[in-house]
C-alpha positions as CSV (number, residue, x, y, z in Angstrom):
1,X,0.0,0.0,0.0
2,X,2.7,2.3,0.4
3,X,2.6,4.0,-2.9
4,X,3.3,8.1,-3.5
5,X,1.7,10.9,-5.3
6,X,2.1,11.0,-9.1
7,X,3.7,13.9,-10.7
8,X,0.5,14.2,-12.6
9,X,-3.3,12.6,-13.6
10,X,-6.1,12.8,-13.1
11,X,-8.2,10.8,-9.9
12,X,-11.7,10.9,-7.9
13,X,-10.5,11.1,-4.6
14,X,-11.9,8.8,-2.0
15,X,-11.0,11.2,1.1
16,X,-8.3,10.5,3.6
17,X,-8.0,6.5,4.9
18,X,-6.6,5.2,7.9
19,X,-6.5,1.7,6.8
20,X,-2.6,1.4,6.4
21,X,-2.1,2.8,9.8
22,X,-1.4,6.3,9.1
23,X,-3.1,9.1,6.8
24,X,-3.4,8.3,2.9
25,X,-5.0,10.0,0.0
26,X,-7.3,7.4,-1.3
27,X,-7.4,7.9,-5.2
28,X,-9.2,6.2,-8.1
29,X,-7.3,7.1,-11.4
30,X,-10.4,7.9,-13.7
31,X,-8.1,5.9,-16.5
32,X,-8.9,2.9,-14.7
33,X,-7.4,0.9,-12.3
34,X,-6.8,0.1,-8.5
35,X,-7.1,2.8,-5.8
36,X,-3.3,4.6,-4.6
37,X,-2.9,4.5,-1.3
38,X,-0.5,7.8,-1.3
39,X,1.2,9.0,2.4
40,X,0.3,12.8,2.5
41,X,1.8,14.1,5.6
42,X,5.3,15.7,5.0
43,X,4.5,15.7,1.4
44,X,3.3,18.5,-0.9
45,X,0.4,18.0,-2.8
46,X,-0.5,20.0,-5.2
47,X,-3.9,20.3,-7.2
48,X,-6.7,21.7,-9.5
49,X,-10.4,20.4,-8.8
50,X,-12.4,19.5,-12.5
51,X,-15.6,20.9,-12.9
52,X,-18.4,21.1,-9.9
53,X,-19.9,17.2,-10.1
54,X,-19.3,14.8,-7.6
55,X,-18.1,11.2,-8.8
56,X,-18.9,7.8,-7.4
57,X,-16.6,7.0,-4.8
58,X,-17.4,2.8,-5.1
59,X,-18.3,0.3,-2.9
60,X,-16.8,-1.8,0.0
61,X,-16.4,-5.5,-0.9
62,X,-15.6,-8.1,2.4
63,X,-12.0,-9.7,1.7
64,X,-12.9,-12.4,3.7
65,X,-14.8,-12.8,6.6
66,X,-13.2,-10.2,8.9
67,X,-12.2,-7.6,6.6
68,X,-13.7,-5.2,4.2
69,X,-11.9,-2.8,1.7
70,X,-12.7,-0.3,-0.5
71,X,-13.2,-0.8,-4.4
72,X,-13.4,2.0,-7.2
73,X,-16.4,2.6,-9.2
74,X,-15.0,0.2,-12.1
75,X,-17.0,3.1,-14.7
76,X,-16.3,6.1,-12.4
77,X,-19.1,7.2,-12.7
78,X,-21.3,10.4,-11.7
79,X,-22.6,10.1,-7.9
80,X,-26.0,10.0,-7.2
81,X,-27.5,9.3,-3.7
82,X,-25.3,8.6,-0.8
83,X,-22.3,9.4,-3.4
84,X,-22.4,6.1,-5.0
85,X,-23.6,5.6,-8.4
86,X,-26.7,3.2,-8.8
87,X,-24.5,0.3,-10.0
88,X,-22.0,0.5,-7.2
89,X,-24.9,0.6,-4.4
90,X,-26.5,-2.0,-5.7
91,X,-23.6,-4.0,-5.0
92,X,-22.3,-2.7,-1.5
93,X,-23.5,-5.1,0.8
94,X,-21.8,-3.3,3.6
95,X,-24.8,-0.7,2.9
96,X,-27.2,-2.5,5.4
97,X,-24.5,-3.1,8.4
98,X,-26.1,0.1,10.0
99,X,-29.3,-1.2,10.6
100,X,-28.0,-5.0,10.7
101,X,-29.5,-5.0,14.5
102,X,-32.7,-4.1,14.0
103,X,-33.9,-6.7,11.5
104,X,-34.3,-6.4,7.7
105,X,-32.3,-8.0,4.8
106,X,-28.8,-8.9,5.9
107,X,-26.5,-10.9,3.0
108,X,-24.7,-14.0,4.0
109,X,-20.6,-12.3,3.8
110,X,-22.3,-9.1,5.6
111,X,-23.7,-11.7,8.5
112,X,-20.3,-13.1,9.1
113,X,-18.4,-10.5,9.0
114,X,-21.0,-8.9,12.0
115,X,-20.0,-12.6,13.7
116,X,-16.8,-11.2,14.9
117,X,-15.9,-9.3,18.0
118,X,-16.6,-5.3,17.9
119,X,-15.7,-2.8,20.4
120,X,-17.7,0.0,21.8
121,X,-16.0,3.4,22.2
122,X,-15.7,7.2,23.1
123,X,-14.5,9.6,21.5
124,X,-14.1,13.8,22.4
125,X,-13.4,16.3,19.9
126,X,-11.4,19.4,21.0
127,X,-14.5,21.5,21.3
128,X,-15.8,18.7,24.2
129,X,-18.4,17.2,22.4
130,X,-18.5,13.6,22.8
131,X,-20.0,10.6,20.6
132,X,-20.2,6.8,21.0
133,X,-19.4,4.3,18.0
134,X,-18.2,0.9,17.1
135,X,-15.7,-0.5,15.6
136,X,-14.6,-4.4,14.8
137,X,-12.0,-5.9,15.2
138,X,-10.0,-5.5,12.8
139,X,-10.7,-2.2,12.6
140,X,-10.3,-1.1,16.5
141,X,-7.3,1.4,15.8
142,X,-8.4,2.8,12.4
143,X,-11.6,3.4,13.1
144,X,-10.5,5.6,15.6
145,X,-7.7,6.9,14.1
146,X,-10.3,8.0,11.4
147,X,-12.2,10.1,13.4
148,X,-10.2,13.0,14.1
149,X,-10.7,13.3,18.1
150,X,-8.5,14.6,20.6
151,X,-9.0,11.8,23.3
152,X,-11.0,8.1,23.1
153,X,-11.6,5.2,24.9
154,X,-12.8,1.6,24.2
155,X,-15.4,1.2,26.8
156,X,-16.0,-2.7,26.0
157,X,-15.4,-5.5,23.7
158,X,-18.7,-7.5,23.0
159,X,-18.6,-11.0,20.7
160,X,-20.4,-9.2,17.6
161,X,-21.8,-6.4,16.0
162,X,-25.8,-7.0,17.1
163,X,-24.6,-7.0,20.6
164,X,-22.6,-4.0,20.3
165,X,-25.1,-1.9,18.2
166,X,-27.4,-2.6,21.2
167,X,-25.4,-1.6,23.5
168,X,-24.4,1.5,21.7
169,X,-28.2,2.6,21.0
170,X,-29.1,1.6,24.7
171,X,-26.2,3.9,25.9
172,X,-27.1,6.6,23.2
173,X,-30.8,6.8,24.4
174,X,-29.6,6.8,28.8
175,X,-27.1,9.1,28.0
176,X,-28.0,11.4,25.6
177,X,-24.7,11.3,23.1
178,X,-24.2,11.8,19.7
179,X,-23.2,9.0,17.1
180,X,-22.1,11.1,14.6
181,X,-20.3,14.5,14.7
182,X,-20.2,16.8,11.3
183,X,-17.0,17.1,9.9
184,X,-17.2,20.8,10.0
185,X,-17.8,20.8,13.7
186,X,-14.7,19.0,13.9
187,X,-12.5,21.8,12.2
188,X,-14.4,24.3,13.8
189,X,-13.3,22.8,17.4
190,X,-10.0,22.0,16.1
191,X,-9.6,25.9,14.8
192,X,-10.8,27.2,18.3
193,X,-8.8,24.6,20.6
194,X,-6.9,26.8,23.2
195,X,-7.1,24.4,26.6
196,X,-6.7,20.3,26.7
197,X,-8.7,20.6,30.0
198,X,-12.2,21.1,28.7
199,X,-11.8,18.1,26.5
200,X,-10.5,16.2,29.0
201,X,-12.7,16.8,31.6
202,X,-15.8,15.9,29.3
203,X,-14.3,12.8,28.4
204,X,-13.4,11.9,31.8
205,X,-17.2,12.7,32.7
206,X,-18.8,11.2,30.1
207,X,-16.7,8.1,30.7
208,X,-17.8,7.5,34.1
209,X,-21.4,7.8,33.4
210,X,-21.0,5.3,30.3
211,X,-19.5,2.7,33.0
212,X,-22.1,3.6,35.7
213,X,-24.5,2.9,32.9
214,X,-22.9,-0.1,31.5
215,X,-22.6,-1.6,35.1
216,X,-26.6,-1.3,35.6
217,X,-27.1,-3.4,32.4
218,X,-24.9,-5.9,34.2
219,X,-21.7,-5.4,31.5
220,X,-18.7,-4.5,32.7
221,X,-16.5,-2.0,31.2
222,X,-13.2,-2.9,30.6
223,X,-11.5,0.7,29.9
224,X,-8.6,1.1,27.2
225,X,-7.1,4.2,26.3
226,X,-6.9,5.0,22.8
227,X,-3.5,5.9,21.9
228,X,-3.4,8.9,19.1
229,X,-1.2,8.6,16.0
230,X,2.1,10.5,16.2
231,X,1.1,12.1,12.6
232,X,-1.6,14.7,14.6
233,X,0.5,15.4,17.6
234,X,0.9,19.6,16.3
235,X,-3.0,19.3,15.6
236,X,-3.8,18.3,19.6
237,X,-1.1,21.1,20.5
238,X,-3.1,24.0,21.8
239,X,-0.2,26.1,21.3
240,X,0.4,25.2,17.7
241,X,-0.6,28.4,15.6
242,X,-3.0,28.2,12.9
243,X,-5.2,29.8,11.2
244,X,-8.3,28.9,8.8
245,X,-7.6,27.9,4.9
246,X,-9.4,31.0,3.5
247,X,-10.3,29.0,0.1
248,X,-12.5,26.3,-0.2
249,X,-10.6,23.0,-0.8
250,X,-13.6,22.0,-3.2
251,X,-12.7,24.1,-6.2
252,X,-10.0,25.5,-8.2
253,X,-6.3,24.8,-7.4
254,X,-4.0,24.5,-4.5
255,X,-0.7,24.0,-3.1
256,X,0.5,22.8,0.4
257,X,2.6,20.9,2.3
258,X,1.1,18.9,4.9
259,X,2.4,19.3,8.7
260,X,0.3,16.9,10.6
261,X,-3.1,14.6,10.1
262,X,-6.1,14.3,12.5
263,X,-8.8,12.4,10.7
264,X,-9.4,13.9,7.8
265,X,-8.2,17.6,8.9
266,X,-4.2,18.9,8.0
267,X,-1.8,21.5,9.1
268,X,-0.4,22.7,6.2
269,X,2.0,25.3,5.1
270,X,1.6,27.1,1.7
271,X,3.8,27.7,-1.0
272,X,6.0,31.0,-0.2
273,X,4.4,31.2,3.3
274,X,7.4,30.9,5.8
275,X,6.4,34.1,7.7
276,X,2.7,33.0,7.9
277,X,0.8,30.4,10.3
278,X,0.4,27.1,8.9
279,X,-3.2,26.8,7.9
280,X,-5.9,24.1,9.0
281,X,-8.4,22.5,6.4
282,X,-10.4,19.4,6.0
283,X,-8.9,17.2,3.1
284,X,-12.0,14.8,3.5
285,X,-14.6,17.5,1.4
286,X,-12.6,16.2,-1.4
287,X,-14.5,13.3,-1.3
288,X,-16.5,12.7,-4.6
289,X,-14.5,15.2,-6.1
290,X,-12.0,15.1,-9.3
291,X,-8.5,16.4,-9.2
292,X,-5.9,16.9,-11.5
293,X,-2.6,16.4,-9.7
294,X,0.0,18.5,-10.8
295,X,3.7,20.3,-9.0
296,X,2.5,23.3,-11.1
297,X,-0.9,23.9,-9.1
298,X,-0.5,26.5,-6.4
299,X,-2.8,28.3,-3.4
300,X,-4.0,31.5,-4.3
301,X,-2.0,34.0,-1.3
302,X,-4.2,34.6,1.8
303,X,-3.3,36.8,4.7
304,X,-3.7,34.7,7.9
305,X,-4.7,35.6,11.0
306,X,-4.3,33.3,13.8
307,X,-7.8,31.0,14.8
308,X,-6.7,30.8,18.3
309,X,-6.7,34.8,18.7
């Protein structure tokens, strides 16, 4: 998997992937194709965004029975609902693992891969906000790693999915948390971040109540720390100065070398820029999207101010 940006081509980029263990823009070459894999922090990527559609960004296949992994669209084709095209959704089995516990059609690789152990989690953004999730096995570290929050822990391991989808509904509805948290909420946070204690504090809070809770349904939590990937350490530095992108990622072109990864939100330094802060952005609304790659493409200049002031 460990493959770099090509000086040049044209992709539909997949968003940013944790699967190798650290940060990768995950790119379908519109030529056909596998997906690249391509390592973007400490590298400089530089691109142009084609026209204002969105693409099909595939389908997840099961490798076997404990894996999944992402496939292109094979005709790249224009997105329609959910960002998939109608082919590719058709397909995607993985599509009904959301409501897997609560009845309905559930296909025979999609059953056992559910089978396996899954974990139940927390995870606290830097503005405090806190949401529950699962993960499987296999994916206990990326899934996290995905998410682009400052602290997390696994709460419990349960011996599949159904039981831990229970769990995590049971605990959403006592509890009152979230199970999703926007993207842009994320950068928002992540832009405003002065103080670790808030963050912590909430987690720490919202932890104990999830074990109080977990304790009166006669399960007990077995806490693990989550341990956050070196690649955002700057990001989770309150000090670190930053300052918004002022350009939206989404269209035109753009140049910048990338610091530090958290989720799908980057540090990055622009071309010519050494006197200004490095500026924050979320690489992940490049999702659906295609872009021509190219050492040529540069950000417009922007005037930053720091977020944190």
């Amino acid at each position: 998997m460990d493959q770099a940006l090509h000086a040049s081509g044209t992709y539909v980029c997949h968003g940013i992937t944790w699967a190798s263990g650290d940060p990768r823009l995950l790119l379908a070459p519109v030529t056909g194709g596998p997906l690249v894999y391509a390592p973007v922090t400490g590298r400089r990527l530089g691109y142009q965004v084609s026209g204002t559609g969105r693409w099909c960004t595939g389908r997840y296949r099961f490798a076997d029975r404990v894996r999944v992994e992402a496939v292109a669209c094979p005709e790249r084709a224009p997105a329609e609902a959910g960002g998939q095209c109608a082919a590719c959704a058709g397909r995607d089995d993985f599509r009904f693992a959301h409501r897997f516990h609560s009845g309905g059609h559930v296909p025979d690789a999609l059953a056992a891969y559910m089978a396996q152990p899954h974990w139940l989690y927390l995870a606290t953004f830097a503005d405090g906000t806190t949401k529950i999730g699962t993960a499987a096995e296999p994916r206990k570290r990326s899934r996290l790693d995905e998410q682009g929050a400052l602290i997390a822990t696994y709460l419990v391991r349960r011996p599949d999915g159904r039981a831990v989808r229970l769990l995590e509904d049971a605990l959403t509805r006592r509890l009152g948390l979230t199970q999703t948290v926007r993207a842009a909420a994320k950068l928002t946070a992540l832009a405003e971040l002065r103080d670790l204690a808030p963050a912590r504090a909430a987690h720490q809070q919202h932890l104990d109540r999830a074990t109080e809770a977990l304790s009166g349904r006669n399960v007990p939590a077995t806490p693990e720390p989550w341990t956050p990937p070196d690649e955002g350490d700057l990001l989770r530095t309150p000090e670190t100065g930053r300052a918004l992108y002022p350009h939206d990622p989404r269209t035109g072109e753009h140049g910048l070398t990338v610091l530090s990864c958290l989720g799908s939100q980057v540090l990055a330094t622009l071309d010519g820029d050494c006197e200004q802060l490095p500026h924050l952005l979320d690489l992940g609304t490049l999702k659906g999207r295609r872009i021509l790659l190219g050492a040529q493409f540069s950000s417009p200049p922007a005037a930053g101010q720091s977020a944190l002031f």
